[in-house]
LOGUKOL-43164 format. One line per 5 residues: number of its first residue (from 1); their letters; for each residue y, z, x of N, C-alpha, C. Coordinates in pm, 1 decimal. Each point is the difference from the previous one (the first is absolute). Example, Ala and Ser with C-alpha at 12.3 -4.5 7.8 and 13.67 -1.06 7.14 Angstrom:
# residues 2
1	as	-569.0/780.0/1319.0/119.0/0.0/-89.0/120.0/0.0/90.0; 105.0/-72.0/-35.0/119.0/6.0/82.0/109.0/73.0/-77.0
END
This chain:
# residues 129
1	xxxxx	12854.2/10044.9/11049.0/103.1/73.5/71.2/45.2/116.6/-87.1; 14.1/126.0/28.8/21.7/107.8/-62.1/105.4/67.2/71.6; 129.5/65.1/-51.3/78.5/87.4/6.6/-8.3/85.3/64.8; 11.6/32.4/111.1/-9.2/125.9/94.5/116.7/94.4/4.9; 8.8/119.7/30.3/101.5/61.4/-19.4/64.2/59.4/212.8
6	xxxxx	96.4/49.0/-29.5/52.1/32.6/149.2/-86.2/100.9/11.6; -61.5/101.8/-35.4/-39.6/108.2/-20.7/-147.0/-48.6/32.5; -69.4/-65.7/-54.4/-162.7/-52.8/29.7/-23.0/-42.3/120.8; 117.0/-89.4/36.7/29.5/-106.3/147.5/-3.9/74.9/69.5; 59.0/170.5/-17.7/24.7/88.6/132.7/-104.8/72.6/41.8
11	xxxxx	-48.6/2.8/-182.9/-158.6/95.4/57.7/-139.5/-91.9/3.5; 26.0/-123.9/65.4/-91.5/-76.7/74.3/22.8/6.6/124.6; 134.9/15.1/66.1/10.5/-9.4/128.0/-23.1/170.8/75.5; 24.7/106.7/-106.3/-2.6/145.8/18.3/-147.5/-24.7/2.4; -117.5/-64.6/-39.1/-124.0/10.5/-28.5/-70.6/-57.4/137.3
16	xxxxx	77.4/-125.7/95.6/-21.5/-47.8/82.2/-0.8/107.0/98.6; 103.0/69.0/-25.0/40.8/70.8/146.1/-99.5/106.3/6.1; -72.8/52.5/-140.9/-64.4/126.9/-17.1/-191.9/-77.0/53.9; -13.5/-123.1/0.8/-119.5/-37.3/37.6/13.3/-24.6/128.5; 93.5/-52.2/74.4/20.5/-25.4/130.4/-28.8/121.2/66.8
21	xxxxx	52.5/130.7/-44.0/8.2/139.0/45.0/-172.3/64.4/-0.2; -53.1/-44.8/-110.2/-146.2/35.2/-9.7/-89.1/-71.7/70.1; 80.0/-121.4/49.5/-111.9/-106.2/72.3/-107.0/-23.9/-86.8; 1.2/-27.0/-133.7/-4.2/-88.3/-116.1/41.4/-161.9/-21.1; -4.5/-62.4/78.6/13.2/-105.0/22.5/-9.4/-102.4/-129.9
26	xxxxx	-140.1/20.0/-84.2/-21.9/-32.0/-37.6/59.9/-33.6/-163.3; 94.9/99.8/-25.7/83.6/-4.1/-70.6/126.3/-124.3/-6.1; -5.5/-21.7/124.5/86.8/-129.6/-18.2/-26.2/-100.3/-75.6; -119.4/-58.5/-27.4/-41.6/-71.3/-89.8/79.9/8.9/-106.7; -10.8/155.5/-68.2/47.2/6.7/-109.4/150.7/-5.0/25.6
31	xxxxx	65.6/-7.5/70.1/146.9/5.7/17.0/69.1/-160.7/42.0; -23.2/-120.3/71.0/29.8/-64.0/51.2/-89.4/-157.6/-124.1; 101.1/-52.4/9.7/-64.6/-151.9/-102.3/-117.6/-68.3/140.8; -78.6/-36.1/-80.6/-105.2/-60.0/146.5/89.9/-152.6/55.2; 56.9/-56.7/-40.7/110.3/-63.2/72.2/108.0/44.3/40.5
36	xxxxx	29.1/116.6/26.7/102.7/90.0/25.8/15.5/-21.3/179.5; 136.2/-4.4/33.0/23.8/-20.0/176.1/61.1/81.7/19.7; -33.9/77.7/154.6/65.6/109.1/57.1/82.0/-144.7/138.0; 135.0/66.0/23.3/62.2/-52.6/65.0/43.5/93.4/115.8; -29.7/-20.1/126.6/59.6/46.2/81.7/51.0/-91.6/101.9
41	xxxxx	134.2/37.4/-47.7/107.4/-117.1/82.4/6.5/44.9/135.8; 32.3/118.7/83.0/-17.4/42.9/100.2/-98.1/-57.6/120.7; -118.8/-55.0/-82.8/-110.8/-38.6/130.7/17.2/-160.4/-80.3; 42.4/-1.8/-76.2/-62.9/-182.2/-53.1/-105.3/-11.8/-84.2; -34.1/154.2/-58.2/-158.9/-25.5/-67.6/1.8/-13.5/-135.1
46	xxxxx	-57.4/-50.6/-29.3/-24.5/12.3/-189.8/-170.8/42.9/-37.7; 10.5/115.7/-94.0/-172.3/-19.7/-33.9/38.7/-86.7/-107.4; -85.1/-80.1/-36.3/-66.9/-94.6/-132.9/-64.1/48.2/-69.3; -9.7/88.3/-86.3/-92.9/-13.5/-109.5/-91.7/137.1/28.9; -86.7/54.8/-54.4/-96.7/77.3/-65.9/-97.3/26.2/114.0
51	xxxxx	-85.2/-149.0/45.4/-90.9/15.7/44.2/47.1/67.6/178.1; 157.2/-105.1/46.7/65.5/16.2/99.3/24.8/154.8/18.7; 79.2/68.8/-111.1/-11.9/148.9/35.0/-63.2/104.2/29.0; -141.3/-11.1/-102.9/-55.1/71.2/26.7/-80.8/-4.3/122.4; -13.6/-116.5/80.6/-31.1/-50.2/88.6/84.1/109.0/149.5
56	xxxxx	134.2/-2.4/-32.3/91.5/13.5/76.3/-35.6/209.1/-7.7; 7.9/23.0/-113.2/5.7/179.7/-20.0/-147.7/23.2/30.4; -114.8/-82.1/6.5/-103.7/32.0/31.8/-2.3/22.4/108.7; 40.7/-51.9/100.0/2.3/-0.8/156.4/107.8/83.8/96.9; 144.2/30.2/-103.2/47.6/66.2/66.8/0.1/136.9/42.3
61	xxxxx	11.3/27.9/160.1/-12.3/53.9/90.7/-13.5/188.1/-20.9; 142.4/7.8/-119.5/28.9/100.9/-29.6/96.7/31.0/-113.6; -33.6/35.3/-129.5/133.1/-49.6/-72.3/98.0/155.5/-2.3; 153.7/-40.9/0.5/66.3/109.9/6.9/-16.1/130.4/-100.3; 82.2/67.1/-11.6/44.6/106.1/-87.7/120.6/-47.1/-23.2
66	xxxxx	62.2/3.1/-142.2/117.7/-65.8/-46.4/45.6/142.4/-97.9; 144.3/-47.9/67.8/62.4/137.6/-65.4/139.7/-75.2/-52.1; 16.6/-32.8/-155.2/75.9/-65.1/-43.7/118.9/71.9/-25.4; 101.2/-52.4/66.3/132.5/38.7/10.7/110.5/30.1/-114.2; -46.9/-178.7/-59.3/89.7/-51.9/-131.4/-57.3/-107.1/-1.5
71	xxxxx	-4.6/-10.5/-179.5/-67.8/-78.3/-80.6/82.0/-72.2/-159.9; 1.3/-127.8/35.5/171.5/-46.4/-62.2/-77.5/-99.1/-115.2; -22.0/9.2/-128.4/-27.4/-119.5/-106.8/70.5/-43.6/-94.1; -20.3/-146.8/-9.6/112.1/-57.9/-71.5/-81.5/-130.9/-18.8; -19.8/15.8/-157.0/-45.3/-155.7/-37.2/-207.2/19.3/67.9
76	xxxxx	22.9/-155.1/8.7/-154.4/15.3/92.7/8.4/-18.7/148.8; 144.1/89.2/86.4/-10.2/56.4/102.8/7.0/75.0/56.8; -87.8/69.3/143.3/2.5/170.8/12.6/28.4/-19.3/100.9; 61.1/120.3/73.4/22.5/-57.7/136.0/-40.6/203.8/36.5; -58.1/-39.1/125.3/-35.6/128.5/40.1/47.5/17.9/162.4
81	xxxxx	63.3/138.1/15.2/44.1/20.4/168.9/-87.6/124.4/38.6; -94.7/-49.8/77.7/-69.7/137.2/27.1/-47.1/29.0/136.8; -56.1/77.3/54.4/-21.5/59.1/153.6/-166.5/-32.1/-21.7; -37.7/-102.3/99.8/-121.8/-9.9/45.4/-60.6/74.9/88.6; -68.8/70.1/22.0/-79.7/105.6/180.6/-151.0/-43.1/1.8
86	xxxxx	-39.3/-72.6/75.7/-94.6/-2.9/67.9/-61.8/77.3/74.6; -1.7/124.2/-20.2/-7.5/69.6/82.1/-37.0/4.7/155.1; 195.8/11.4/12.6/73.8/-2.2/104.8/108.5/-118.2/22.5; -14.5/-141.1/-29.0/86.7/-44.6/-34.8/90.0/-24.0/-139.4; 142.7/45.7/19.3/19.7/-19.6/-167.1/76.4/-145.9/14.9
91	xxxxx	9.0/-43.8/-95.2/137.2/-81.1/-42.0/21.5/46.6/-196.6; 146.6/-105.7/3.1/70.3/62.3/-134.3/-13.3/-199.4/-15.6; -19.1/46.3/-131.1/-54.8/-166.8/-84.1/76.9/20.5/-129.9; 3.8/-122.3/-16.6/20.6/-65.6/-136.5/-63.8/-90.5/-36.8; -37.5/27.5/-134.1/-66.2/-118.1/-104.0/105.6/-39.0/-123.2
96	xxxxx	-64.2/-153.1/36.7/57.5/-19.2/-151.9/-130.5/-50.3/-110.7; -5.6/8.6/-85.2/-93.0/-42.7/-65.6/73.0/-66.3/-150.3; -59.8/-120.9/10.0/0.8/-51.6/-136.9/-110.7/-15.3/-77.1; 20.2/38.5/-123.1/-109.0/26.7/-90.3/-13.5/-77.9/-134.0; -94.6/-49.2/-44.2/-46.1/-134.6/-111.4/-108.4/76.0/-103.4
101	xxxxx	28.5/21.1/-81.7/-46.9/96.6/-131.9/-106.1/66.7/62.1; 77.6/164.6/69.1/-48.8/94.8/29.4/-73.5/8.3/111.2; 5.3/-121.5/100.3/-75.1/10.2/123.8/98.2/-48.1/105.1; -27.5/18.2/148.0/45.2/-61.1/69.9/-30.3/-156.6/31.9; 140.3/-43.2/-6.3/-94.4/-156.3/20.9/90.3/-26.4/186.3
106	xxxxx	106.2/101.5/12.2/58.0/-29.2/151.8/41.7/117.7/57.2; -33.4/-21.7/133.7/53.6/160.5/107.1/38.5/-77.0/120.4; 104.9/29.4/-0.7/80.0/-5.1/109.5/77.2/134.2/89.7; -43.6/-0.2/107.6/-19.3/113.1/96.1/20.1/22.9/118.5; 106.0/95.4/34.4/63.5/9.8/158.3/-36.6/136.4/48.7
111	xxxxx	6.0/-11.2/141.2/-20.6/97.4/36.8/90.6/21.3/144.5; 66.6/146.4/3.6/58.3/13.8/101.3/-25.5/155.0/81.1; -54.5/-14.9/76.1/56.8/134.2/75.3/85.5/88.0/73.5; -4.2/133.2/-97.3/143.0/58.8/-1.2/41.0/18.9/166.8; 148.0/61.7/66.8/85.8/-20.5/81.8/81.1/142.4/0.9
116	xxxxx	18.5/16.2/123.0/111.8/98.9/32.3/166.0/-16.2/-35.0; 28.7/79.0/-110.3/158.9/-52.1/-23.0/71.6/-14.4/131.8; 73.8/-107.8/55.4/94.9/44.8/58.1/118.2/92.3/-22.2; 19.3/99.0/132.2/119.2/77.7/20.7/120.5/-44.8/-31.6; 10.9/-106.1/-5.6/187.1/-47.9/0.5/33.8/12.1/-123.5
121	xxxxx	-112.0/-39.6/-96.1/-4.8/71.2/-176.8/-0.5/105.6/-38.9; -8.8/87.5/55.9/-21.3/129.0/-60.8/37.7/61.3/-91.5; 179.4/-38.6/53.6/103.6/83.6/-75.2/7.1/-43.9/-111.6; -72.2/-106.7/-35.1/34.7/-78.4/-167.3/-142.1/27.8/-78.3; -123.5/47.2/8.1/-102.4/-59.8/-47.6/-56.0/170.0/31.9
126	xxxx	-127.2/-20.0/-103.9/-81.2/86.5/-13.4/-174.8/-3.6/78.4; -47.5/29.7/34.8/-91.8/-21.9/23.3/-137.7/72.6/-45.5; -113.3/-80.0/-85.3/-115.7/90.4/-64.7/-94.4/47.9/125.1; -17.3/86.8/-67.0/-134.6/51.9/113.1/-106.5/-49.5/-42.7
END
C-alpha cells in the first residue's frame, strides 16, 4: 500500500475523462483496480470487476463527450460533476470515485437530465446558459 496524494487521485480521474473523450477505452485498465466496481444506483446495476467492464465499454452503443464542470479531491476521494452529450442527448452526472493506492477501486454514478427552470423562481436565482 503506498501513499497517494490529492493531487495524483485527481489526475487519474482528469486522465479517465481525457480517454473516455478519445474513445481510448483501453486505458482504463490502467486507471481502475481489476476488482474495482462501478455502481449505478439509478438502474440497480453494479459492474464487477475488470473483465465485467471492459465487457460493458466494449459494447457500448455510443460513449459521450464529457465536459467536466467541477472536480473536488480530498484524501483517496474525487468526486466529479460533469455534462455528458451523446450526441443529442445530454445529461449532468456525478461521480464519485474512491481510490486504493493510485487507482480506482469504486465509481459511483448518477445521471440526470437537465430541466427548464421554473418561472415562479426567477426573481431569486440565476440561470446558466
Amino acid at each position: 500500500m503506498r501513499d497517494v496524494s490529492e493531487v495524483e487521485n485527481r489526475a487519474v480521474v482528469e486522465r479517465l475523462v481525457r480517454c473516455l473523450n478519445d474513445r481510448k477505452i483501453e486505458v482504463m485498465d490502467d486507471l481502475f483496480h481489476e476488482d474495482a466496481v462501478m455502481d449505478w444506483p439509478q438502474s440497480g446495476e453494479k459492474v464487477v470487476g475488470g473483465d465485467a467492464r471492459r465487457s460493458v465499454y466494449g459494447a457500448f452503443p455510443g460513449l459521450p463527450t464529457i465536459t467536466p464542470r467541477r472536480l473536488l479531491a480530498e484524501n483517496d476521494l474525487v468526486v466529479l460533476e460533469a455534462r455528458l452529450d451523446y450526441d443529442g442527448p445530454v445529461f449532468l452526472s456525478t461521480f464519485i470515485f474512491e481510490l486504493r493506492d493510485g487507482k480506482i477501486a469504486r465509481e459511483t454514478a448518477y445521471w440526470a437530465e437537465p430541466f427548464e427552470a421554473p418561472a415562479w423562481r426567477a426573481q431569486w436565482v440565476t440561470v446558466e446558459g
